[in-house]
N, C-alpha and C positions, 0 to 999 in steps of 0.2 A: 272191352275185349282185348287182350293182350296180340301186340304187333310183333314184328322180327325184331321192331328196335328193342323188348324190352328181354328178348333171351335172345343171346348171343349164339349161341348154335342156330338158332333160326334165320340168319342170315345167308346170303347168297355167298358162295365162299370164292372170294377175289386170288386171280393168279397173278401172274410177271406181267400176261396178257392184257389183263383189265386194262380199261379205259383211264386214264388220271383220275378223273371227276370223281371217279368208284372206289377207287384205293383210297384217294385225298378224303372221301367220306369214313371208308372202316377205318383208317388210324386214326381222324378226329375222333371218332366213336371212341376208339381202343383207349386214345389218351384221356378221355373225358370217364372213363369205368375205370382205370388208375387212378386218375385223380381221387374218386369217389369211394375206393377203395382204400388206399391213403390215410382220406381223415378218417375212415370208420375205424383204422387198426389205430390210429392215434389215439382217439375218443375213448376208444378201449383200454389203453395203455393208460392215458392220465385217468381213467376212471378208476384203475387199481393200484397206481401210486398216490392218489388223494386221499386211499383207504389205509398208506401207510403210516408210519412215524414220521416225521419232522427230516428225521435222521437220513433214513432211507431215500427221504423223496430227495433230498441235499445231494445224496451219493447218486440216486438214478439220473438226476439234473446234469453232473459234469460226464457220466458215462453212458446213458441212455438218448440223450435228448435229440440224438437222429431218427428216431423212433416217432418223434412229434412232431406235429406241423407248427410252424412259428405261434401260431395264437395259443398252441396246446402247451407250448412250451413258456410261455408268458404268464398262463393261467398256474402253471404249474411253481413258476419260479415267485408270483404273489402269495402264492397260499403257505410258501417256505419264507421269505419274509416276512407275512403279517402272521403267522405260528405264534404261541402264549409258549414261552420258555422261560418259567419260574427259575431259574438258575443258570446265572451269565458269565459267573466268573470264573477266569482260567487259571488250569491248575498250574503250579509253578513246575519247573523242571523238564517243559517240553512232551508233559505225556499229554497234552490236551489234543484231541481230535482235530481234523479242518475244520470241521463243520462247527465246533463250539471257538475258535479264532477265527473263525468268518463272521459268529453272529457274535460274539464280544467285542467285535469294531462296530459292532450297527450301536443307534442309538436304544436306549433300553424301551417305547411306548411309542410305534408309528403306526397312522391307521393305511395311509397311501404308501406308494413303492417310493422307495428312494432313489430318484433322478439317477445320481452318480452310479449304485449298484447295477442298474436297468443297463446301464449303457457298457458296463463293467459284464453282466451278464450274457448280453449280447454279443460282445467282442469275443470273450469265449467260444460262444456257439459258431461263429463266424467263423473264427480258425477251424474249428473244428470239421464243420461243414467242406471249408476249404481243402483242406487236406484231406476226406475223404473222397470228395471230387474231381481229385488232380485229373486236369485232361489227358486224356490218350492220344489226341491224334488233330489237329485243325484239318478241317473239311468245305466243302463247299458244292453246292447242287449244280447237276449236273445240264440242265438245264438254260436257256437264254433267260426265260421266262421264271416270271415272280413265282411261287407255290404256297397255297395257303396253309398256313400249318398253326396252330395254335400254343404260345409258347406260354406256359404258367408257372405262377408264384407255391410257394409251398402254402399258402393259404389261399388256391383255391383260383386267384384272379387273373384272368386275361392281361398281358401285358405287351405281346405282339401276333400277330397273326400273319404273318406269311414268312417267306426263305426269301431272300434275295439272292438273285445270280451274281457272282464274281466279289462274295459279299464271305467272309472267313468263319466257321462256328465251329465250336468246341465239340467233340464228339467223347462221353465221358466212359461209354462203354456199347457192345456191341453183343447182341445176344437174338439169334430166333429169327435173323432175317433182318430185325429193328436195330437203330442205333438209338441211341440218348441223346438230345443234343443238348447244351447248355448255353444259356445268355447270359452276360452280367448286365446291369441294367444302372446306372448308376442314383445312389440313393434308393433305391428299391430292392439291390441284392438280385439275387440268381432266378434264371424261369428254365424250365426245363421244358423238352417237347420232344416224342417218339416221333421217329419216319420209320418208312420201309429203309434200309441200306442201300439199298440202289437207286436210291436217289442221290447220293452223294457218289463223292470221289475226294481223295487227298486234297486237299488247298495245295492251289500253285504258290511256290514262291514268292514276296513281294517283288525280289528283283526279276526274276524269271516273269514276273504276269505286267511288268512295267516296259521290260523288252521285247514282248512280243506287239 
């Protein structure tokens, strides 16, 4: 028998008033139906560039790949490496495409990815992600008290779960009441996590929060 949890309009609808406990539960909800949301338009997306040329998935790789979740973007960026391209070699004169002097530097028969390119691939995405997430604003909750929030990987993984008080986060954008917040994480890259916006407030100063 289907519950409030599993349609969203059927839940109790939370104000300014609520209780913490109540709000802290609809935006773990909210964040976890983003989430899910997420890889299904991903899933989607790499399922009709898999269905393209070689060519195209190359070009939707360095312009698209915010569209995909890290693993979508992995799967996508092997299937354009291990691709059968019966003709390797570059025309003289500078009219050869990127994409045929990207795969003219690979070796001509791999069946695994290429260490060097993986990591060359990924640095790409990395900037690119970077720069589309330039913070807006350092923030910080409003609260004495810890707040449980669930902060996640673009694949999907739990990698912190709560706010800390007097503790600095990236706020990436601000829409609906919610903010974005963003972690860096080191070695694991970025997690993101929705709040209500009034749970935060500007970050103090370091020298200002050192002198009071």
């Amino acid at each position: 028998m289907p519950t409030s949890d599993d349609n969203p309009a059927a839940r109790p609808a939370v104000g300014r008033n609520s209780g913490p406990a109540a709000r802290v539960a609809v935006a773990r909800d909210e964040a976890e139906e983003a989430g899910a949301a997420e890889a299904k338009a991903s899933k989607a997306v790499l399922e009709k560039l898999l269905r393209q040329s070689v060519e195209k998935r190359f070009t939707a790789f360095e312009g698209e790949s915010g569209k995909l979740t890290a693993a979508d973007r992995r799967t996508l960026l092997v299937s354009i490496k291990n691709a059968d391209m019966p003709a390797r070699r570059v025309p003289v004169g500078g009219t050869a495409s990127r994409f045929a002097v990207w795969r003219a530097r690979l070796p001509y028969r791999f069946g695994g990815v290429v260490a060097s390119g993986v990591a060359v691939g990924f640095a790409l995405i990395g900037v690119t992600v970077a720069v589309r997430n330039t913070p807006s604003h350092a923030v910080e909750i409003v609260t004495p008290l810890p707040i449980p929030v669930q902060f996640k990987r673009a694949d999907g993984v739990i990698v912190a779960d709560r706010l800390e008080p007097r503790t600095r986060y990236v706020a990436v954008s601000d829409w609906g009441g919610q903010t974005l917040l963003r972690l860096w994480l080191p070695q694991q890259g970025y997690a993101m996590a929705s709040v209500p916006s009034d749970w935060l407030r500007p970050a103090i100063p370091a020298r200002a929060s050192a002198a009071q």
